[in-house]
PDB file as gemmi writes it, atoms N, CA and C in Angstrom:
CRYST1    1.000    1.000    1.000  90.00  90.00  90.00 P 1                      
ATOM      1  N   UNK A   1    -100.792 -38.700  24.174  1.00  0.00           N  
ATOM      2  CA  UNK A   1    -100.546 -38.521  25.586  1.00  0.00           C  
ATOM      3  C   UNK A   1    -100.326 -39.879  26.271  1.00  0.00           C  
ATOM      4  N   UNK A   2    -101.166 -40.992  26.104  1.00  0.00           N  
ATOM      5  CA  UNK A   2    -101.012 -41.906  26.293  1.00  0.00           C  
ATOM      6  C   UNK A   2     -99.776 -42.821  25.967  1.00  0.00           C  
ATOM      7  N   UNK A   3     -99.092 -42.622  24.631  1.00  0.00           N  
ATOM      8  CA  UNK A   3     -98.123 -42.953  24.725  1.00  0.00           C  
ATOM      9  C   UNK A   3     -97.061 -42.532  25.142  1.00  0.00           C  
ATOM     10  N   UNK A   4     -96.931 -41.091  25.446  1.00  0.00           N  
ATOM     11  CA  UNK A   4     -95.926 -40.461  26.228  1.00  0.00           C  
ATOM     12  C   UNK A   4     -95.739 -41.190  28.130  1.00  0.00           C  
ATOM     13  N   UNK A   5     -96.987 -41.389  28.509  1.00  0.00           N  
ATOM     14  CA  UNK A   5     -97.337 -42.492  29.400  1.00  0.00           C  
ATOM     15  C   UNK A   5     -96.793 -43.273  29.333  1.00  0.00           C  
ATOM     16  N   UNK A   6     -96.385 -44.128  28.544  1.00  0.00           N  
ATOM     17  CA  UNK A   6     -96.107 -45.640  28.468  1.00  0.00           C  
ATOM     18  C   UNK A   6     -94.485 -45.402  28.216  1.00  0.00           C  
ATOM     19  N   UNK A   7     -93.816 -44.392  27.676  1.00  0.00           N  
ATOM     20  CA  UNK A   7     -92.555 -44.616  27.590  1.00  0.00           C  
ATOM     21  C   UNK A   7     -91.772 -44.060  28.758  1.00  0.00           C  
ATOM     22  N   UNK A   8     -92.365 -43.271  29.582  1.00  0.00           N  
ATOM     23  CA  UNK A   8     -92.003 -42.577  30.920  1.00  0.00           C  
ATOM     24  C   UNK A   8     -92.085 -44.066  31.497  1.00  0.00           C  
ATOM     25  N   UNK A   9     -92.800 -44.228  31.522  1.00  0.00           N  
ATOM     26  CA  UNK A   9     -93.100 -46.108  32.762  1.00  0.00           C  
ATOM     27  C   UNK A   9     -92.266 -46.567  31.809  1.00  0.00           C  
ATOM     28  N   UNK A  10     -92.161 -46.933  31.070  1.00  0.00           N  
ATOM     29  CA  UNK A  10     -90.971 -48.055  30.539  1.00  0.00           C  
ATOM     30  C   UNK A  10     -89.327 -47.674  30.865  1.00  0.00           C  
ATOM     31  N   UNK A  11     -89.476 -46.138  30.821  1.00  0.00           N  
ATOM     32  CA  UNK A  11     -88.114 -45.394  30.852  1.00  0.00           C  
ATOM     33  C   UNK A  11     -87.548 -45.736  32.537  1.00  0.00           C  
ATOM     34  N   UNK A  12     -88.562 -45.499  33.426  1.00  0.00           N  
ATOM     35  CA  UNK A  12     -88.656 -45.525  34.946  1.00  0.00           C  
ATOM     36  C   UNK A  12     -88.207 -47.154  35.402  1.00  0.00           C  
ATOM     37  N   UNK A  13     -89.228 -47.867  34.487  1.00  0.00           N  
ATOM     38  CA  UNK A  13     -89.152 -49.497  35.061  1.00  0.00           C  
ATOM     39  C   UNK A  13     -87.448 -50.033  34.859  1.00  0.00           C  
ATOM     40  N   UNK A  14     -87.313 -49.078  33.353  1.00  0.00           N  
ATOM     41  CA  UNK A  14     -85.924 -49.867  32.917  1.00  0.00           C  
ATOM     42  C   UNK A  14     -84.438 -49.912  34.184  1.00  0.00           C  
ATOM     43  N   UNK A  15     -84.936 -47.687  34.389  1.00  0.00           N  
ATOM     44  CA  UNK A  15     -83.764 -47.914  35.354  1.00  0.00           C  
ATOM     45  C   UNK A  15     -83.723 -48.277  36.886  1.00  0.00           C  
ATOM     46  N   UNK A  16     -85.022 -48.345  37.274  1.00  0.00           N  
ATOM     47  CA  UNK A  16     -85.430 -49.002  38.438  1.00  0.00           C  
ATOM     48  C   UNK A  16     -84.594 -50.731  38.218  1.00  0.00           C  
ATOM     49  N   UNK A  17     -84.941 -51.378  37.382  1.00  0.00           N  
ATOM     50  CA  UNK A  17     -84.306 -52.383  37.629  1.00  0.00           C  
ATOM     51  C   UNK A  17     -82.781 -52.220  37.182  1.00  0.00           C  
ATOM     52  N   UNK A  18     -82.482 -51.922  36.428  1.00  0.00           N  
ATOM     53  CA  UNK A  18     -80.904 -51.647  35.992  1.00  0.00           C  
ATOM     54  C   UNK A  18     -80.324 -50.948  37.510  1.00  0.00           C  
ATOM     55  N   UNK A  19     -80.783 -50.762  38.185  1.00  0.00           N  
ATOM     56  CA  UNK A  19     -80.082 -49.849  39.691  1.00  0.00           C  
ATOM     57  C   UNK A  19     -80.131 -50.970  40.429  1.00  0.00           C  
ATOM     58  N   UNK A  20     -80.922 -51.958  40.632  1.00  0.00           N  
ATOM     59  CA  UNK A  20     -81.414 -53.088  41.419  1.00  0.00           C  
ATOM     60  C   UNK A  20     -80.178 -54.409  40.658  1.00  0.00           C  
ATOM     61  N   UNK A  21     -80.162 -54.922  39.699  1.00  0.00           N  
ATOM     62  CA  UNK A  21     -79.734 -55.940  39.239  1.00  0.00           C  
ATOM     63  C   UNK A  21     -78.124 -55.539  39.132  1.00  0.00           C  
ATOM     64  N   UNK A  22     -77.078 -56.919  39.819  1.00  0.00           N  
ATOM     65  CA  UNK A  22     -76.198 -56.560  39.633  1.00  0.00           C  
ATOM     66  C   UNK A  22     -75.567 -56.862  38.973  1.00  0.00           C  
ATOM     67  N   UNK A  23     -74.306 -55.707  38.129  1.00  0.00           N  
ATOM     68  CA  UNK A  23     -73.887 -55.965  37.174  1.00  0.00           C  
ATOM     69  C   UNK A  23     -73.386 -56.521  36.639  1.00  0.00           C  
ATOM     70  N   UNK A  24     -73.185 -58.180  36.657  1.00  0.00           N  
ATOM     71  CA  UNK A  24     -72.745 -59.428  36.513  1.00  0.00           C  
ATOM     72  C   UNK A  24     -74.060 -59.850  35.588  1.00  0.00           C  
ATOM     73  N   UNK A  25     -75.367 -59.339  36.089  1.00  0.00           N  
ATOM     74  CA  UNK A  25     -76.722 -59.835  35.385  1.00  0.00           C  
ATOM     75  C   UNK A  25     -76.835 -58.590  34.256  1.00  0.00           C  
ATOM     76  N   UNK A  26     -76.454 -58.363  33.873  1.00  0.00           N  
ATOM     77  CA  UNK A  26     -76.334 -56.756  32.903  1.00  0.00           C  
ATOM     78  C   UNK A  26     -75.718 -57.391  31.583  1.00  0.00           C  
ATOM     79  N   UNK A  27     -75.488 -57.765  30.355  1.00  0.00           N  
ATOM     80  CA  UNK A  27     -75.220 -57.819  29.154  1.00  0.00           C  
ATOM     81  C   UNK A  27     -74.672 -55.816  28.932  1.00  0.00           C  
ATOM     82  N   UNK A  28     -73.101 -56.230  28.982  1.00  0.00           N  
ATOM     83  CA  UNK A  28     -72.558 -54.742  28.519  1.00  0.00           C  
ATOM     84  C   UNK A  28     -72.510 -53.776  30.197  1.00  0.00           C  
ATOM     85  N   UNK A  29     -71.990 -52.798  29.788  1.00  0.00           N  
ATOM     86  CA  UNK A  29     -71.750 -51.586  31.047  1.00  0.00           C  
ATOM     87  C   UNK A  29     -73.270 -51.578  31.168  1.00  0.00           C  
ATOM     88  N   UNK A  30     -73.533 -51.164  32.231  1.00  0.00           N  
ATOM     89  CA  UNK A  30     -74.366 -50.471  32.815  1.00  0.00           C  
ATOM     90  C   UNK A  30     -74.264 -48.595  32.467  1.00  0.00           C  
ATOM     91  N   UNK A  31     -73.397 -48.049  32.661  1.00  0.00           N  
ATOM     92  CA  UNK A  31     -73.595 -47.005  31.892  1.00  0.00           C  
ATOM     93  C   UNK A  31     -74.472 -46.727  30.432  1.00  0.00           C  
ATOM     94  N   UNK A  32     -73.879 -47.784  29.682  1.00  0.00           N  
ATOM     95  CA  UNK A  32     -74.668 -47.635  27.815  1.00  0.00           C  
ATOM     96  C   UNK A  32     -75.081 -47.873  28.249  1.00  0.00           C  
ATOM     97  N   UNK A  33     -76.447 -48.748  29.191  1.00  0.00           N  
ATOM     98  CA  UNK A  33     -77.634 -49.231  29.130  1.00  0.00           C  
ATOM     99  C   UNK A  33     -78.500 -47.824  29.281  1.00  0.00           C  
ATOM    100  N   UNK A  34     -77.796 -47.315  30.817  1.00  0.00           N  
ATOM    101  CA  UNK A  34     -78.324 -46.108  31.185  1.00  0.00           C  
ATOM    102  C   UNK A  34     -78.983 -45.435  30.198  1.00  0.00           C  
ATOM    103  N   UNK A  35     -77.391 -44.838  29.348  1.00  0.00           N  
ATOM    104  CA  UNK A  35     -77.844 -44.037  28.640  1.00  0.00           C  
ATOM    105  C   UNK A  35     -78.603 -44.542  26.870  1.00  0.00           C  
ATOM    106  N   UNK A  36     -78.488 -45.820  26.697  1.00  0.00           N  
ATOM    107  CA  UNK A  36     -79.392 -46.263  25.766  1.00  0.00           C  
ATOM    108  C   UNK A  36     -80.763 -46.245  25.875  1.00  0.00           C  
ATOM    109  N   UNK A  37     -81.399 -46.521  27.163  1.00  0.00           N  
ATOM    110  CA  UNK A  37     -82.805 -46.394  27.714  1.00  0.00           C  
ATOM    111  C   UNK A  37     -83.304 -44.836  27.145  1.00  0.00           C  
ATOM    112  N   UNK A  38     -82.284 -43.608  27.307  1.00  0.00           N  
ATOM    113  CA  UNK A  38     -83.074 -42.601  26.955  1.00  0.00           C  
ATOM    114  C   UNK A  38     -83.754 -42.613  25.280  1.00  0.00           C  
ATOM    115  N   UNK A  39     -83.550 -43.323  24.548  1.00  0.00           N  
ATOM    116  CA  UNK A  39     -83.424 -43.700  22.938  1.00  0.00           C  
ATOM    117  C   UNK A  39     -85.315 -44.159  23.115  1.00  0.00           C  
ATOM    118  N   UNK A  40     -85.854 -43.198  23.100  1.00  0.00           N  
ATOM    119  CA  UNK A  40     -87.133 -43.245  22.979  1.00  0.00           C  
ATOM    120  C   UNK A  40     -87.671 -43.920  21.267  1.00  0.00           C  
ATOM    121  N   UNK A  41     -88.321 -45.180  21.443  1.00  0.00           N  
ATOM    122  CA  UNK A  41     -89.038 -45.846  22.448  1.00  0.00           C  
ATOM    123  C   UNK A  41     -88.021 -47.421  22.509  1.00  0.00           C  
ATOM    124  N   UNK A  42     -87.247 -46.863  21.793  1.00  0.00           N  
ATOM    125  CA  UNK A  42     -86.314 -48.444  21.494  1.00  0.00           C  
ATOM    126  C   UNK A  42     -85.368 -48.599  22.583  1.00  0.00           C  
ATOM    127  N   UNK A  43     -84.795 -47.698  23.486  1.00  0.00           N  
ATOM    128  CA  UNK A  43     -84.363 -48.032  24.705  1.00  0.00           C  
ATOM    129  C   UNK A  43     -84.511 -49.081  25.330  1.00  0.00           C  
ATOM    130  N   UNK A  44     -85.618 -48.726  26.108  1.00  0.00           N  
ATOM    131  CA  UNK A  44     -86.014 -49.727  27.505  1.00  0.00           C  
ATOM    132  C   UNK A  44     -86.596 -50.931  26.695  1.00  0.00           C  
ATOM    133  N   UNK A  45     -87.110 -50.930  25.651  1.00  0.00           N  
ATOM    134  CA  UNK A  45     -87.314 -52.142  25.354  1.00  0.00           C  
ATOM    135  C   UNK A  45     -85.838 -53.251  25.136  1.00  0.00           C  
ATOM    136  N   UNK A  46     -85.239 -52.770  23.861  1.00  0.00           N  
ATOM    137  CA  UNK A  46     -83.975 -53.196  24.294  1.00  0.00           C  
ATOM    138  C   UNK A  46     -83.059 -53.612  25.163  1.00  0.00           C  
ATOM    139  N   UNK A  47     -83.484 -52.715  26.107  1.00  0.00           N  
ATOM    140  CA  UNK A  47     -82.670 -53.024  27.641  1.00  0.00           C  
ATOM    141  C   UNK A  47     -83.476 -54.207  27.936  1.00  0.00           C  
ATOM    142  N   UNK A  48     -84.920 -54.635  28.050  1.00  0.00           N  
ATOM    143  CA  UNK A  48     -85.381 -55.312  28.651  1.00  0.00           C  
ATOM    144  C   UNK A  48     -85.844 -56.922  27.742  1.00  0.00           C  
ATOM    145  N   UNK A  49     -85.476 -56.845  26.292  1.00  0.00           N  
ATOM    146  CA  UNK A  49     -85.142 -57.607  25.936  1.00  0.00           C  
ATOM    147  C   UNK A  49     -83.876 -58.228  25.317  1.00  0.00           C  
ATOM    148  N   UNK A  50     -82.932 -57.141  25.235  1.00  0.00           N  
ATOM    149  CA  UNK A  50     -81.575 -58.248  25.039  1.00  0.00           C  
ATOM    150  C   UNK A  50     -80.121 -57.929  26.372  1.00  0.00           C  
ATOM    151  N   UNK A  51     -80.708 -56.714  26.952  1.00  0.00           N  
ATOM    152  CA  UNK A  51     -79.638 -55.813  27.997  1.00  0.00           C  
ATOM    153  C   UNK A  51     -79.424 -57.116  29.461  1.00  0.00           C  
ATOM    154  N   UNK A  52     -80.816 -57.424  29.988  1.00  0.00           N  
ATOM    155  CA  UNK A  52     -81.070 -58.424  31.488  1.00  0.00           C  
ATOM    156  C   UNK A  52     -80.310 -59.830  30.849  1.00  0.00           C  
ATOM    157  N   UNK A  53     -79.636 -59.739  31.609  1.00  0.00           N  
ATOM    158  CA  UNK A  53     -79.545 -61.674  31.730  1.00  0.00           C  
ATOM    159  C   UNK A  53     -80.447 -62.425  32.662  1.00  0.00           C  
ATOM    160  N   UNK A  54     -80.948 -63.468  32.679  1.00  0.00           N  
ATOM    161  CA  UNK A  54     -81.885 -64.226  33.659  1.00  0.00           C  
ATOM    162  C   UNK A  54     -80.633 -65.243  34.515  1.00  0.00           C  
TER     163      UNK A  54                                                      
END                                                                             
């Protein structure tokens, strides 16, 4: 249960910021990210370690 927890918040955080950051700071469409995030649990991590540019 707990981890079902943690991938909902990761799933949420990912596209909360992917909606916020603009897509110039995005590595790739923003669409695949979208829909890569659903790729439980390797999504949002992905997104949030190789998807963000700083």
């Amino acid at each position: 249960m707990a981890a079902g927890a943690v991938e909902i918040a990761l799933t949420l955080a990912a596209w909360r910021d992917m909606s916020s950051r603009p897509a110039s700071r995005v590595r790739g469409p923003k669409r695949v990210w979208a829909l890569a995030v659903l790729v439980q649990p390797v999504g949002p991590l992905a997104y949030f370690a190789l998807g963000r540019q700083k």
